[in-house]
Rosetta silent file (secondary structure, phi, psi, omega in degrees, C-alpha in Angstrom):
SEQUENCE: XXXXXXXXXXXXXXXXXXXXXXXXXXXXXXXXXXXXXXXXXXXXXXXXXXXXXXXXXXXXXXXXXXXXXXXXXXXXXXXXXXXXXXXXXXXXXXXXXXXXXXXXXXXXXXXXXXXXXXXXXXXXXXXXXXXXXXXXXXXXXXXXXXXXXXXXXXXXXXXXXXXXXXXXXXXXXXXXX
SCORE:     score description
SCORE:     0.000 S_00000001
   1 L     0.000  116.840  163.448    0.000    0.000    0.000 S_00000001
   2 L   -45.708  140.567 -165.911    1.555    3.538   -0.884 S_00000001
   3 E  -106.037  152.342  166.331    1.841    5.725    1.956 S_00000001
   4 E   -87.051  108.620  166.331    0.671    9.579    1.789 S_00000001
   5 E   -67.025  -35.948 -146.279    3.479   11.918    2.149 S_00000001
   6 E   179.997  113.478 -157.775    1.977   14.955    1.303 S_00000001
   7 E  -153.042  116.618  174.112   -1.547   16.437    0.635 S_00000001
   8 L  -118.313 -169.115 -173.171   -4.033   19.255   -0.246 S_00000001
   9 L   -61.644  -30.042 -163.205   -7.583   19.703   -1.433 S_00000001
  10 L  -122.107  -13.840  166.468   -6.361   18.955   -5.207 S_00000001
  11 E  -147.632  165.346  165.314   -3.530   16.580   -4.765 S_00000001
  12 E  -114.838  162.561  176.161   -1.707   13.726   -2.913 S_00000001
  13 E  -131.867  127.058  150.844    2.234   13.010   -3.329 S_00000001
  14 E  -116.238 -156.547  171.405    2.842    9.297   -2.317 S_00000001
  15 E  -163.570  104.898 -158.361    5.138    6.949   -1.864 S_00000001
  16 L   -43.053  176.683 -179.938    5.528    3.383   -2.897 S_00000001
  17 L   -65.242  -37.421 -160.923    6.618    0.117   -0.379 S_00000001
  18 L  -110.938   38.803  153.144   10.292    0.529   -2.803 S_00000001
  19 L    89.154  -16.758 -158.698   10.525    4.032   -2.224 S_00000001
  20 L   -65.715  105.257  174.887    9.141    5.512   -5.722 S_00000001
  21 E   -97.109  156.387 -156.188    7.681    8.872   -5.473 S_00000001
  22 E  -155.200  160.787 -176.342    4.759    9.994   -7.512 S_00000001
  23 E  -109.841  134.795 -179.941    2.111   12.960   -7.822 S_00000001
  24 E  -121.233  120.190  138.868   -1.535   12.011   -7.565 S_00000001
  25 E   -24.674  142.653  157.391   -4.798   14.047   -8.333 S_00000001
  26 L   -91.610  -40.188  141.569   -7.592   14.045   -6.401 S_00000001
  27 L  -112.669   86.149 -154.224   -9.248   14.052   -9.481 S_00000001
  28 L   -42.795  -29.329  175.937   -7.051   12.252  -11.193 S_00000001
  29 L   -79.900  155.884  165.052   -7.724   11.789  -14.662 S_00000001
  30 E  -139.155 -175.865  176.790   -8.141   14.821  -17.137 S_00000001
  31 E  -119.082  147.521  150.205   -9.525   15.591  -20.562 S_00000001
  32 E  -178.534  113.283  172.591   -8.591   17.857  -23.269 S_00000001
  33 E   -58.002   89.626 -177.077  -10.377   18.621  -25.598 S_00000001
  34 E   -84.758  148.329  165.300   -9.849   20.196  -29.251 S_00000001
  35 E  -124.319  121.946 -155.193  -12.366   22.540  -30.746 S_00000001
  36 E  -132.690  135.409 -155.635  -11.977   23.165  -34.727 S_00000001
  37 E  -124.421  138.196  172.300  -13.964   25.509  -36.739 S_00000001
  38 E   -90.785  148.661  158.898  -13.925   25.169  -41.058 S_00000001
  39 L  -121.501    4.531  151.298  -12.915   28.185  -42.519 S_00000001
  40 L  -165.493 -150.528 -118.442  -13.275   26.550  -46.059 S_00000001
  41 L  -124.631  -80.322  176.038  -14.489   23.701  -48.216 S_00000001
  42 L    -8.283  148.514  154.820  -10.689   21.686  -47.990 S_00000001
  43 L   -39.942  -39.816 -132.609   -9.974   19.384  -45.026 S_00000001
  44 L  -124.440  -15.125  165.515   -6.917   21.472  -44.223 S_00000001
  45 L   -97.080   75.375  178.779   -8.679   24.641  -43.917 S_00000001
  46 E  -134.825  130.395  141.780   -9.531   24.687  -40.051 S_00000001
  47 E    -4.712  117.940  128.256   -9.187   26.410  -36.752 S_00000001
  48 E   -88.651  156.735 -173.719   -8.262   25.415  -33.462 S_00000001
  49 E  -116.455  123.377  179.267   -9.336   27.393  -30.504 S_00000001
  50 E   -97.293  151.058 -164.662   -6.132   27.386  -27.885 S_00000001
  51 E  -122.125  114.769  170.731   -6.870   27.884  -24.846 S_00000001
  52 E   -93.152  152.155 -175.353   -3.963   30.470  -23.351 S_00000001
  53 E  -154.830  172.443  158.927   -4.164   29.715  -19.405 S_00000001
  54 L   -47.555  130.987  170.802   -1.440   29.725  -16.298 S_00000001
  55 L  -107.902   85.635  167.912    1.354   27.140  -16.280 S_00000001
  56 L    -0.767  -61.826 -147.868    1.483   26.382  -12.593 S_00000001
  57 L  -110.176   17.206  165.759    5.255   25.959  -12.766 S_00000001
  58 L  -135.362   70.727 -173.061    5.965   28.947  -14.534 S_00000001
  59 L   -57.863   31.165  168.297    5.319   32.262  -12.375 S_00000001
  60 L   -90.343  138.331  172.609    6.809   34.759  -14.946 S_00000001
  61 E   -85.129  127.848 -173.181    5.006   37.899  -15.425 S_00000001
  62 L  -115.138   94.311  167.547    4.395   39.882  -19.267 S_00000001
  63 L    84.131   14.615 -167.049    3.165   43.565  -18.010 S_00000001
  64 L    87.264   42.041 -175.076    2.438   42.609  -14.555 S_00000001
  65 L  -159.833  160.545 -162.813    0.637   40.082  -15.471 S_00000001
  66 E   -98.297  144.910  164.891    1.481   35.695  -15.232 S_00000001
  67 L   -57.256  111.494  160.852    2.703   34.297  -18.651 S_00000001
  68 L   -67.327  125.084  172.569   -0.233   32.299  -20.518 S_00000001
  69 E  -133.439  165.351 -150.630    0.900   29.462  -22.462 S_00000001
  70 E   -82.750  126.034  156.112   -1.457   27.462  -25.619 S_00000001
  71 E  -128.400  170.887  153.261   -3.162   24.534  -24.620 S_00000001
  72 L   -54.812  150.800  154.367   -6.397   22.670  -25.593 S_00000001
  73 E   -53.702  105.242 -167.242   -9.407   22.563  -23.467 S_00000001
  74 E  -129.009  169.799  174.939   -8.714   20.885  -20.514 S_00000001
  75 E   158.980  169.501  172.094   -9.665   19.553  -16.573 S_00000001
  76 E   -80.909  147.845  155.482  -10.177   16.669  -14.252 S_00000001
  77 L   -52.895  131.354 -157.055  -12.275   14.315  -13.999 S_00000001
  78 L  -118.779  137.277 -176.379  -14.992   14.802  -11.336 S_00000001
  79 L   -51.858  140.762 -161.553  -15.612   11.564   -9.115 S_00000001
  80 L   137.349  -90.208  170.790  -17.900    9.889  -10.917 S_00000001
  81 L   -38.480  125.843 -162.250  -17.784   11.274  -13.980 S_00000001
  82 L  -103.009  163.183 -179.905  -17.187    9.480  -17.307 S_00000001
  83 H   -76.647    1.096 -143.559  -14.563   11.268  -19.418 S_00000001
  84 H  -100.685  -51.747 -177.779  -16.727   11.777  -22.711 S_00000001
  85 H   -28.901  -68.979  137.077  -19.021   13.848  -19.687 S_00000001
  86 H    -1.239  -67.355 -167.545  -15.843   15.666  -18.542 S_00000001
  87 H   -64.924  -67.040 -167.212  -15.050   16.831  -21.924 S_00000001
  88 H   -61.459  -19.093  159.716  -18.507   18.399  -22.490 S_00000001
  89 H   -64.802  -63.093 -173.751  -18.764   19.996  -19.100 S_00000001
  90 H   -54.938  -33.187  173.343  -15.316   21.440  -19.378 S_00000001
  91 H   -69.829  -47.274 -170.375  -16.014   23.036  -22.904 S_00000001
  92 H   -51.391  -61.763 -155.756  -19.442   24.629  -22.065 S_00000001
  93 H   -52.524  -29.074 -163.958  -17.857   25.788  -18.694 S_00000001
  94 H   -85.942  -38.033 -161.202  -14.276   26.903  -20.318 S_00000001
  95 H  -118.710  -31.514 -163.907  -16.234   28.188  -23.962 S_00000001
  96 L    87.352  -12.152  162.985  -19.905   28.173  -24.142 S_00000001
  97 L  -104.914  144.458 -173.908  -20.284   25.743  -26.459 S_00000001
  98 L   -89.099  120.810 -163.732  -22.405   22.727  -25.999 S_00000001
  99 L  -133.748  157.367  144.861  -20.670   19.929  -28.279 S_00000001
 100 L  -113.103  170.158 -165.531  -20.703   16.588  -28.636 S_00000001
 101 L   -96.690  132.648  163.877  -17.499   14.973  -28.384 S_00000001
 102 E  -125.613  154.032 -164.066  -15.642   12.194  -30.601 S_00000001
 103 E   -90.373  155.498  171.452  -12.484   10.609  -29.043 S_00000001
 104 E  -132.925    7.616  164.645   -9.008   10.552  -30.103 S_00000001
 105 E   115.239 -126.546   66.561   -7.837    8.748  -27.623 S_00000001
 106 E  -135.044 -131.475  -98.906   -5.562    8.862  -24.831 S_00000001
 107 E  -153.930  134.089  107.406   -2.648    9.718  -23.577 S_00000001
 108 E   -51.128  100.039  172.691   -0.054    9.004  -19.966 S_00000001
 109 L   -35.860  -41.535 -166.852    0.516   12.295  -18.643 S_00000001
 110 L   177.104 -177.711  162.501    3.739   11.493  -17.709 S_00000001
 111 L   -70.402  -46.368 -167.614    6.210    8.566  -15.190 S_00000001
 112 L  -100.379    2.079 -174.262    5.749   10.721  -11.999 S_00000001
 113 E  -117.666  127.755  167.550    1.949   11.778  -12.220 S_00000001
 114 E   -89.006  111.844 -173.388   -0.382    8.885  -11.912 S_00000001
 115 L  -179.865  125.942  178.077   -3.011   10.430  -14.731 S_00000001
 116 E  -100.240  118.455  165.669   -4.533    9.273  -17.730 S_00000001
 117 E   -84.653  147.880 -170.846   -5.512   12.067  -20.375 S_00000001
 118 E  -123.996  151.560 -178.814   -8.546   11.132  -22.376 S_00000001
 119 E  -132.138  144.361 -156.849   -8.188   13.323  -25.728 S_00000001
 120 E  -158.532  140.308  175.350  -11.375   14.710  -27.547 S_00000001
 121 E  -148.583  170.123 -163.874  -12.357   16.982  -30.317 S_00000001
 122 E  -116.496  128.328  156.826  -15.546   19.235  -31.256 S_00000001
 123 E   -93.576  135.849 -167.967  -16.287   20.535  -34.624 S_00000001
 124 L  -100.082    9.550 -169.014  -17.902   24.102  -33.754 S_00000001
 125 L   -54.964  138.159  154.865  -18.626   25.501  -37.327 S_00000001
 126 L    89.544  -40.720  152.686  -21.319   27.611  -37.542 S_00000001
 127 L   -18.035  119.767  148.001  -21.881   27.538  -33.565 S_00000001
 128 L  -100.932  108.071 -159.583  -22.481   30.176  -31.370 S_00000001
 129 L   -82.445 -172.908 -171.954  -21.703   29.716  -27.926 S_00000001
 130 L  -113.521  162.099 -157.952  -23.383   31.038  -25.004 S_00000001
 131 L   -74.562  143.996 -157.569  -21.046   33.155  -22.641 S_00000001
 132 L   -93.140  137.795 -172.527  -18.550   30.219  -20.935 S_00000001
 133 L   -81.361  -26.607 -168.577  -19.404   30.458  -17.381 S_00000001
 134 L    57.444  162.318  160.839  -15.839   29.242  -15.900 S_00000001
 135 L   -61.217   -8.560  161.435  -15.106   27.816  -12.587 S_00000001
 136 L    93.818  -12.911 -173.678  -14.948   31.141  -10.332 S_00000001
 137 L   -65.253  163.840  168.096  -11.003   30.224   -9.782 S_00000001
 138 L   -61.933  -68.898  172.932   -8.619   33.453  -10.057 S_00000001
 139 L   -69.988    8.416  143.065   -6.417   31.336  -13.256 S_00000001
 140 L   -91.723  -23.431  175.072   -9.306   30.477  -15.194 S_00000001
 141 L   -63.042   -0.984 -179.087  -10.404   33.932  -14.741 S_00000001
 142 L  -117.018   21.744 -154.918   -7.112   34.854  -16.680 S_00000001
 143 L  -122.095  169.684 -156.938   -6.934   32.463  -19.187 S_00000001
 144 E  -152.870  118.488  169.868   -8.079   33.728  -22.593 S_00000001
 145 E   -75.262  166.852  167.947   -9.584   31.539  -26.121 S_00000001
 146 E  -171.871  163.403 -165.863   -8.402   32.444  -29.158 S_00000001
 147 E  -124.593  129.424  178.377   -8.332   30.909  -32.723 S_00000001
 148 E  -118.277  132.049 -170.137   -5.915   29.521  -34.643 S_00000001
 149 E   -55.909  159.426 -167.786   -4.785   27.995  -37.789 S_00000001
 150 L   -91.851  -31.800  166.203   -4.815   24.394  -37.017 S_00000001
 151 H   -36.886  -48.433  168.643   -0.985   23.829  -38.127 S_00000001
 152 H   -18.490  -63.752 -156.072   -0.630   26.213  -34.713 S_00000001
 153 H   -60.240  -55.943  149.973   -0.857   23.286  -32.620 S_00000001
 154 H     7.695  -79.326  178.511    2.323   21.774  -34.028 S_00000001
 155 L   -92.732   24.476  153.217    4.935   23.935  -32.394 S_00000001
 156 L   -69.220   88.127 -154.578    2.932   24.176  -29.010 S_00000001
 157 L   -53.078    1.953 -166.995    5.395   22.934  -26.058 S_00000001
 158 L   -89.037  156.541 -161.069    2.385   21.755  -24.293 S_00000001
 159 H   -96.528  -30.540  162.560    2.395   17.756  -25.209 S_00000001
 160 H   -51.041  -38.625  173.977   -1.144   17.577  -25.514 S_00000001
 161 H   -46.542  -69.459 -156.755   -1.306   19.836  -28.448 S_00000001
 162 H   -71.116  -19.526  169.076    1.100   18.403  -30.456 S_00000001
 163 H   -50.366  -66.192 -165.144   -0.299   14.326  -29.489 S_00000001
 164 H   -56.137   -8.815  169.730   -3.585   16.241  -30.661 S_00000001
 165 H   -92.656  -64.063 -171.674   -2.346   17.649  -33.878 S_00000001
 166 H   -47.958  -32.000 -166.172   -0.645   14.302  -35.010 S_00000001
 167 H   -79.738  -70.635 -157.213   -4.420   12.136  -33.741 S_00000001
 168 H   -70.281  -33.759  166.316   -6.374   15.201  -35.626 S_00000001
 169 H   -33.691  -60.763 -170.452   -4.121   15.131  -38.882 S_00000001
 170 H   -47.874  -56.817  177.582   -4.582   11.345  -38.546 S_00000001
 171 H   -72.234  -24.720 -175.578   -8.577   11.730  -38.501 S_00000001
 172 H  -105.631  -27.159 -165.311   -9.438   14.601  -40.407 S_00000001
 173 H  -106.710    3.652  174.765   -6.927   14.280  -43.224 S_00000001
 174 L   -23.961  -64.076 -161.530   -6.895   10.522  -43.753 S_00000001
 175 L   -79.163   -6.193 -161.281   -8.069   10.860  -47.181 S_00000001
 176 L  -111.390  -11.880  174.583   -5.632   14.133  -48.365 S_00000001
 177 L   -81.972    0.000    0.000   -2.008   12.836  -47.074 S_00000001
């Protein structure tokens, strides 16, 4: 049985019987979610909507203000909760739009985080969302969408992006590569 080392409202740090330490959620699992818009008749002519947000581990400030870096829609899993659920909670609340989801698979966050990413994408053409309500936190209140060519995702350091640009090439462009 892993012993608890270390603990808040949002995470535990344990530690195995052979010493191995690891970071656990409290809700452990996440989502993230792409949302892609056409902007013409071609495959290859699409959006993505990035989500810039807070990198926890990187408190530099641009104007007095914390650096935003590009990510997908993202969040935890709420006990419970299936992830296809997840995803569509997390968009309305993060975007306003009400989607359905198709999967793309996922993902190990990582060796030292026990966390499974479930990967998901929306097409929004033509959609108008209703104003995204957020979670009430301070660092979603700073986090900002914006739209992008979908090649964008490509050079994003965050590793969801770029698994999610190789899985969305793979699915949307099947027939043009």
């Amino acid at each position: 049985m892993d012993r608890v080392i270390f603990s808040t409202q949002w995470i535990l740090v344990k530690e195995s019987p052979r010493g191995f330490q690891y970071l656990e959620r409290k809700g452990k699992d996440s989502v993230a979610v792409f949302l892609l818009r056409r902007t013409g008749e071609s495959p290859d002519q699409c959006e993505v909507l990035i989500r810039q947000q807070h990198l926890c581990i990187d408190n530099r400030e641009v104007d007095g203000k914390f650096r935003l870096f590009p990510c997908p829609v993202t969040g935890a899993l709420e006990e419970g909760e299936s992830p296809e659920s997840a995803a569509q909670r997390e968009v309305y609340e993060e975007t306003g739009y009400r989607v359905q989801v198709s999967p793309l698979g996922r993902y190990i966050v990582g060796t030292q985080v026990n966390e499974i990413c479930y990967l998901y994408y929306a097409d929004v053409t033509n959609m108008k969302p209703d104003v995204a309500q957020q979670d009430g936190t301070y660092m979603e209140s700073i986090a900002k969408n914006e739209w992008h060519p979908f090649q964008y995702l490509e050079s994003c350091e965050y590793s969801a992006c770029q698994i999610g640009y190789l899985k969305l090439r793979k699915t949307l462009f099947k027939n043009t590569d």
